[in-house]
C-alpha positions as semicolon CSV with decimal commas, in nm:
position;residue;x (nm);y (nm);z (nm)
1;X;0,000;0,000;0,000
2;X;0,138;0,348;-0,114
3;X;-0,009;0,644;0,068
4;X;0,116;0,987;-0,055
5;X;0,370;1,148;0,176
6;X;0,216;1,458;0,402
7;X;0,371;1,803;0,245
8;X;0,310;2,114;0,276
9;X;0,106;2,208;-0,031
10;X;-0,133;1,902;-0,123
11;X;-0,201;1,796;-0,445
12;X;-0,552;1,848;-0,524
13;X;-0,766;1,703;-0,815
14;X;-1,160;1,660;-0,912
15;X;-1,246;1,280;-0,951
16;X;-1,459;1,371;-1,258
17;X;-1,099;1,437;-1,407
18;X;-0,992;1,126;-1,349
19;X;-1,288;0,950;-1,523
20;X;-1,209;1,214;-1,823
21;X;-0,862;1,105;-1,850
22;X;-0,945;0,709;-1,779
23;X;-1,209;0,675;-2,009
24;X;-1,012;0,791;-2,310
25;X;-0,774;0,559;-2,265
26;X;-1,055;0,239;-2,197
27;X;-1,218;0,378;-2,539
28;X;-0,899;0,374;-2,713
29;X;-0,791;0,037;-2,611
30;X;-1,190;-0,149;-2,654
31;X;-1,400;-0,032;-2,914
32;X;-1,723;-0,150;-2,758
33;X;-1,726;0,097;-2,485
34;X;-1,889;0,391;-2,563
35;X;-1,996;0,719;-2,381
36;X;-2,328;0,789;-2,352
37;X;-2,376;1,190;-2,283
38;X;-2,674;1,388;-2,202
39;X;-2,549;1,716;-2,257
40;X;-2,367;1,824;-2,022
41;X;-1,996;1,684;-2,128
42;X;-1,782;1,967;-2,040
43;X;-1,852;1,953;-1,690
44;X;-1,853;1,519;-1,687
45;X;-1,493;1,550;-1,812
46;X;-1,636;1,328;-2,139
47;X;-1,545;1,616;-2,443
48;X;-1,238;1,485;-2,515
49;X;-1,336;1,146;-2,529
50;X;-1,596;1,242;-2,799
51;X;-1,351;1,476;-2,972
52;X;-1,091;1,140;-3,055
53;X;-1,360;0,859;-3,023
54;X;-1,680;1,029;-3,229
55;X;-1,785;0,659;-3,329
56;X;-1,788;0,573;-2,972
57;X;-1,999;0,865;-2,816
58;X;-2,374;0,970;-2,822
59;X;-2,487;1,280;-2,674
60;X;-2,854;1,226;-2,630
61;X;-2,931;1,564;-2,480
62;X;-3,116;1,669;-2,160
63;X;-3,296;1,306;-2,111
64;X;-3,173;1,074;-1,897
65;X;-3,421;0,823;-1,903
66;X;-3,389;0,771;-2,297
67;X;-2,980;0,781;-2,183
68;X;-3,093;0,481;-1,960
69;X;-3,285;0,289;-2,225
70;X;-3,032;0,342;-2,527
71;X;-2,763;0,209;-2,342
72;X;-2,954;-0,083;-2,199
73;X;-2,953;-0,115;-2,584
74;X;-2,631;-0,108;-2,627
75;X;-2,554;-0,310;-2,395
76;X;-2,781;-0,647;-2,553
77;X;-2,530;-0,578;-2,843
78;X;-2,200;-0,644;-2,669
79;X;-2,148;-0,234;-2,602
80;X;-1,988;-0,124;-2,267
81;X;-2,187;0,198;-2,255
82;X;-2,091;0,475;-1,971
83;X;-2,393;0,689;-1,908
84;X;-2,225;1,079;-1,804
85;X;-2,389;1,306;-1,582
86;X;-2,481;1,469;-1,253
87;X;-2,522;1,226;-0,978
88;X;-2,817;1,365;-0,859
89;X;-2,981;1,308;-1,198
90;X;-2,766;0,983;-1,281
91;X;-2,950;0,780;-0,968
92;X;-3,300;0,957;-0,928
93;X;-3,462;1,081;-1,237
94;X;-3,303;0,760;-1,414
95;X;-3,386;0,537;-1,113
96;X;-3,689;0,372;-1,277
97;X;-3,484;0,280;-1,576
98;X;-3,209;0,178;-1,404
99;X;-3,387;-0,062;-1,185
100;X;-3,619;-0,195;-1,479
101;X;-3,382;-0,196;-1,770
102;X;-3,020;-0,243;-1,634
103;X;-3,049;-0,428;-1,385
104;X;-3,321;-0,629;-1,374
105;X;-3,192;-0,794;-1,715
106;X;-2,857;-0,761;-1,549
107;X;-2,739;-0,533;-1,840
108;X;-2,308;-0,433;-1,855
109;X;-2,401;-0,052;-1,800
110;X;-2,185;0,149;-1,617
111;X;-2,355;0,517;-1,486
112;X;-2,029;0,745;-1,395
113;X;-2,164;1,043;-1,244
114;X;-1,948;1,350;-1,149
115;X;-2,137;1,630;-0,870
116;X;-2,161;1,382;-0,596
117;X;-2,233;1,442;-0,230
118;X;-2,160;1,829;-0,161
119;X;-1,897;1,870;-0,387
120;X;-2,128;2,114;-0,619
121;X;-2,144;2,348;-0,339
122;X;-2,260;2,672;-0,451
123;X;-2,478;2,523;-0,676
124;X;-2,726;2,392;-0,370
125;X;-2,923;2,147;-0,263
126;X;-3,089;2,092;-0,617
127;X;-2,771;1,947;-0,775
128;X;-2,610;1,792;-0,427
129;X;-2,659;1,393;-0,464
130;X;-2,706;1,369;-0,115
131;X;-2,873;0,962;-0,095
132;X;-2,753;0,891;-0,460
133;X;-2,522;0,571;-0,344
134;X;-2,811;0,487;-0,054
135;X;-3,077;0,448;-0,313
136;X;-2,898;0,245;-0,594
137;X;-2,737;0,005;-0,313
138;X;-3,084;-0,154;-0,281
139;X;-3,132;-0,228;-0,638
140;X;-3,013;-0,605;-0,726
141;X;-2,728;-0,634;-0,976
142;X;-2,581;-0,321;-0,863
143;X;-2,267;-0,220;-0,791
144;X;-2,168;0,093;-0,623
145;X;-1,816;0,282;-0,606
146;X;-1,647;0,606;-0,512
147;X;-1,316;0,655;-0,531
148;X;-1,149;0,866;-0,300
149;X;-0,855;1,034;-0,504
150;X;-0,755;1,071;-0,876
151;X;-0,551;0,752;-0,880
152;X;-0,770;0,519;-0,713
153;X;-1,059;0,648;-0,910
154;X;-0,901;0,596;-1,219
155;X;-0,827;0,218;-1,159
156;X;-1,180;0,168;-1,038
157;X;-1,277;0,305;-1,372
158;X;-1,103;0,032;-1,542
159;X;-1,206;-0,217;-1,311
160;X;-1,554;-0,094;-1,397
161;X;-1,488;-0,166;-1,728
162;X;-1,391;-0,512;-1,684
163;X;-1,665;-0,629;-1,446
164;X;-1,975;-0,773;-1,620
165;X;-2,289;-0,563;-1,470
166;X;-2,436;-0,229;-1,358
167;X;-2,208;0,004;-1,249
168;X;-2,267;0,290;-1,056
169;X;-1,931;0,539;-1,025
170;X;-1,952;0,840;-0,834
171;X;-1,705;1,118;-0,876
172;X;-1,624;1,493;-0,687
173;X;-1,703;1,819;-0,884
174;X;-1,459;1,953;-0,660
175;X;-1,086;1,907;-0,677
176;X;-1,000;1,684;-0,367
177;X;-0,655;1,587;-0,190
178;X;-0,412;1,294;-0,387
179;X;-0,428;1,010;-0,149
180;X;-0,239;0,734;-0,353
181;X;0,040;0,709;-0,616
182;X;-0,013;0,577;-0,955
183;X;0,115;0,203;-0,896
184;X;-0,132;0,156;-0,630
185;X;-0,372;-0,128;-0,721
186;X;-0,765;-0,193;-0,611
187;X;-1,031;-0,475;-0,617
188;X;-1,391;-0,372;-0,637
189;X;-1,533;-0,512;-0,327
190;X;-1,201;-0,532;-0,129
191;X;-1,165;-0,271;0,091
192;X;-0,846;-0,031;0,105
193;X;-0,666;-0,110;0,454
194;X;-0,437;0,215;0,539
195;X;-0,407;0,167;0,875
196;X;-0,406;-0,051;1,199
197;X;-0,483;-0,031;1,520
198;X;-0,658;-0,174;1,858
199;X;-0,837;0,088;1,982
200;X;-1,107;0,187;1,707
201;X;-1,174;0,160;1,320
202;X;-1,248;0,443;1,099
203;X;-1,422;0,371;0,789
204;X;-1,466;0,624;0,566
205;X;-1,493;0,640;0,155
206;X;-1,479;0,896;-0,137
207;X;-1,375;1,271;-0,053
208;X;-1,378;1,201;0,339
209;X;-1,125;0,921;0,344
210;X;-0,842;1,234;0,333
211;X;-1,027;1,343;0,664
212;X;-1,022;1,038;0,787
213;X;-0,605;1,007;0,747
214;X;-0,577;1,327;0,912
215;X;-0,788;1,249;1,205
216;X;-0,591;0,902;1,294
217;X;-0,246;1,076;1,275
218;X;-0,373;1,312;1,505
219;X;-0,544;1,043;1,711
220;X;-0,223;0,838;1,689
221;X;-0,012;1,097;1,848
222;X;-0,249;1,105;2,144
223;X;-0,169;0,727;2,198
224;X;-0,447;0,592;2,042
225;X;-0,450;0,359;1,770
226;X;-0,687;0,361;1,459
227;X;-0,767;0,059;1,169
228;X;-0,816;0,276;0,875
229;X;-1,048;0,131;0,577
230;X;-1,092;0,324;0,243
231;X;-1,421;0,132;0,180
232;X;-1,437;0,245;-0,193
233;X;-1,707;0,045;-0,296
234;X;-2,056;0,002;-0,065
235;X;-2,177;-0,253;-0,241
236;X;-2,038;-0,471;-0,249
237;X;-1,955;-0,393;0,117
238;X;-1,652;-0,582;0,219
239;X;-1,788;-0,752;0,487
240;X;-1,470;-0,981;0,648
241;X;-1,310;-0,620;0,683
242;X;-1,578;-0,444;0,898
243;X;-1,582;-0,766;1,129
244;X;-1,244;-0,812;1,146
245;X;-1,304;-0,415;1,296
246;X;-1,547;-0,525;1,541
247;X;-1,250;-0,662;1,769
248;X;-1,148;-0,266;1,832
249;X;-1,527;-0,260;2,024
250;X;-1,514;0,103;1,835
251;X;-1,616;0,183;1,485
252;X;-1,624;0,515;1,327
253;X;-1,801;0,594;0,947
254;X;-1,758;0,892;0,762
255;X;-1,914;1,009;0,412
256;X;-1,981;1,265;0,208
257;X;-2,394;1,126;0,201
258;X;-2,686;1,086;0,393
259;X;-2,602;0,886;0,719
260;X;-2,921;0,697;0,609
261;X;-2,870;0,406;0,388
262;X;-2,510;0,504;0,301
263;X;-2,184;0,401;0,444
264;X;-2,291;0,421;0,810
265;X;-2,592;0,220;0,756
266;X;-2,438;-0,057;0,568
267;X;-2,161;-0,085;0,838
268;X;-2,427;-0,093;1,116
269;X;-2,585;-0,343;0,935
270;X;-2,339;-0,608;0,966
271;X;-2,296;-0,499;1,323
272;X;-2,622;-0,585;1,411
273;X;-2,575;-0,929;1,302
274;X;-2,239;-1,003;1,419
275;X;-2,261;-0,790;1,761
276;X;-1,958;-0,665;1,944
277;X;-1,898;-0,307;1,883
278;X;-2,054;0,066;1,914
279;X;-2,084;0,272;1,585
280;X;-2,095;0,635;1,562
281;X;-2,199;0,817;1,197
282;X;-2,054;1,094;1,059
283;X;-2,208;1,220;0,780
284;X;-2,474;1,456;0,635
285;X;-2,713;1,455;0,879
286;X;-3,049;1,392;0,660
287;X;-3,090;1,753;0,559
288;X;-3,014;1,881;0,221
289;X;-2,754;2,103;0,144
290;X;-2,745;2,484;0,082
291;X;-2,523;2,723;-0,159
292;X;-2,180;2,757;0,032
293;X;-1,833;2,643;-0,014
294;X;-1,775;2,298;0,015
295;X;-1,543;2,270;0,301
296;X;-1,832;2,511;0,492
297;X;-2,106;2,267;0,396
298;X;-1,866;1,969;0,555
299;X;-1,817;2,164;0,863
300;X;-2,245;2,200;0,876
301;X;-2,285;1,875;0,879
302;X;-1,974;1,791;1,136
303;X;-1,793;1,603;0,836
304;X;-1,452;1,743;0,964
305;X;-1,119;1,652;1,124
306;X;-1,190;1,779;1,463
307;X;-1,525;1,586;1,463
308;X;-1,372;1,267;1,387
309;X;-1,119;1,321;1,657
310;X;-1,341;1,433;1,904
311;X;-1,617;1,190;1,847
312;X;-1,316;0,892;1,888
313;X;-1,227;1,078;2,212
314;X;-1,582;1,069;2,354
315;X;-1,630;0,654;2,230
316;X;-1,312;0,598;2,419
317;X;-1,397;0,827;2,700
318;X;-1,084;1,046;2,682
319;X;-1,006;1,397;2,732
């Protein structure tokens, strides 16, 4: 495992870029995967995949649901088709579709969505996809991933690619700390182990796994010693990890989503079967978001460093 090196300035970049760059590069290499677009390419990261790979790409303009159908299409054909859009759009207004056309047949369609959790920030509530990853987790077939930096987000791409079935990838509009190096490898469904430690498990995914690193250095220096999980992909949730957590008696979530149905509730699902240790959830806290910054709408909804730290401090009752 090759974590990035603390400096002083961090590297920051969007997710969506990553699918940009990653998707070029699948589409070069296998013909049958194609980009489905529905109109707004320039902020998906997809115009340069339609500007060298014009056979490959369909724009089908503001209508997700036909987006939905045509590549379900596609897909009966031997196509790997990547629907592009807003997340908030990618898993609700296409969520009949989805459920009756993809993955009901069990249909190889991938939806890669950039504008996920509060990463659109100023743009408000309308556009932040909030329960996206919560609501396509309970359709069968599905799979559901967020990378948590450029690198790792890029390899889950491919993997994406590779793995036979509905896809659903969830990117950052905004531009979000480097985490990994480029030789660092991941398994859809195997969860990322960065840490470990006796005295509590954080489990976090997507943009707050950075927050998560930060908070177990600092809890680390206090004396007390985290298990660290980049849980990249909630379902499949990697189940043998979170138990092998339970033996800290402490576990910790943190996402950039509802704290209903997302991470947290996945986690405290296996809990309640297997017993043996308290969960705390950090995450939005099932209100919608508002125009701000995106590091102000985090702080709102306590998704911060000094939360995480403080809430581990309370669990373990320690000043």
């Amino acid at each position: 495992m090759s974590v990035q090196e603390n400096t002083a300035v961090v590297k920051k970049i969007a997710t969506r870029e990553a699918f940009g760059h990653e998707i070029v590069e699948l589409g070069k290499s296998n013909k049958n995967i194609y980009v489905v677009d529905i109109d707004i390419g320039k902020s998906c990261k997809t115009t340069e995949f339609a500007k060298q790979l014009p056979d490959q790409h369909v724009n089908v303009g503001i209508a997700e649901q036909n987006a939905a159908g045509l590549s379900a299409g596609l897909a009966t054909t031997g196509k790997i088709p990547f629907i592009s859009t807003y997340a908030v759009f990618g898993s609700l207004r296409m969520a009949e579709q989805i459920r009756q056309e993809v993955c009901y047949p069990n249909l190889n369609v991938k939806i890669a969505c950039s504008h996920g959790g509060l990463t659109p920030a100023n743009d408000g509530g309308s556009h932040q996809a909030i329960e996206d990853m919560g609501v396509l987790r309970t359709i069968p077939n599905m799979t559901v991933i967020m990378g948590s930096d450029y690198y790792s987000t890029r390899k889950l791409v491919a993997q994406a690619a590779e793995h036979y079935g509905p896809v659903y990838l969830r990117f950052t509009r905004d531009a979000i700390p480097v985490i990994y190096d480029e030789n660092e490898e991941f398994q859809i469904g195997k969860a990322k182990k960065l840490k470990q430690g006796k005295d509590l498990a954080i489990i976090a995914n997507g943009d707050t796994v950075y927050l998560a690193i930060q908070a177990a250095e600092q809890l680390e220096q206090e004396g007390i010693f985290v298990t660290l999980l980049d849980m990249h992909t909630l379902k499949p949730l990697d189940r043998e990890a979170v138990v092998e957590c339970l033996s800290t008696g402490h576990i910790i979530t943190v996402e950039d989503h509802n704290i209903l149905n997302g991470l947290g509730s996945a986690v405290s699902e296996v809990i309640a079967e297997e017993g043996g240790a308290v969960l705390r959830r950090i995450g939005i806290q099932d209100k919608f978001g508002e125009s701000a910054p995106y590091e102000k709408l985090l702080e709102l909804n306590g998704i911060t460093i000094e939360n995480i730290v403080n809430t581990a401090r309370t669990m373990l009752k320690r000043n």
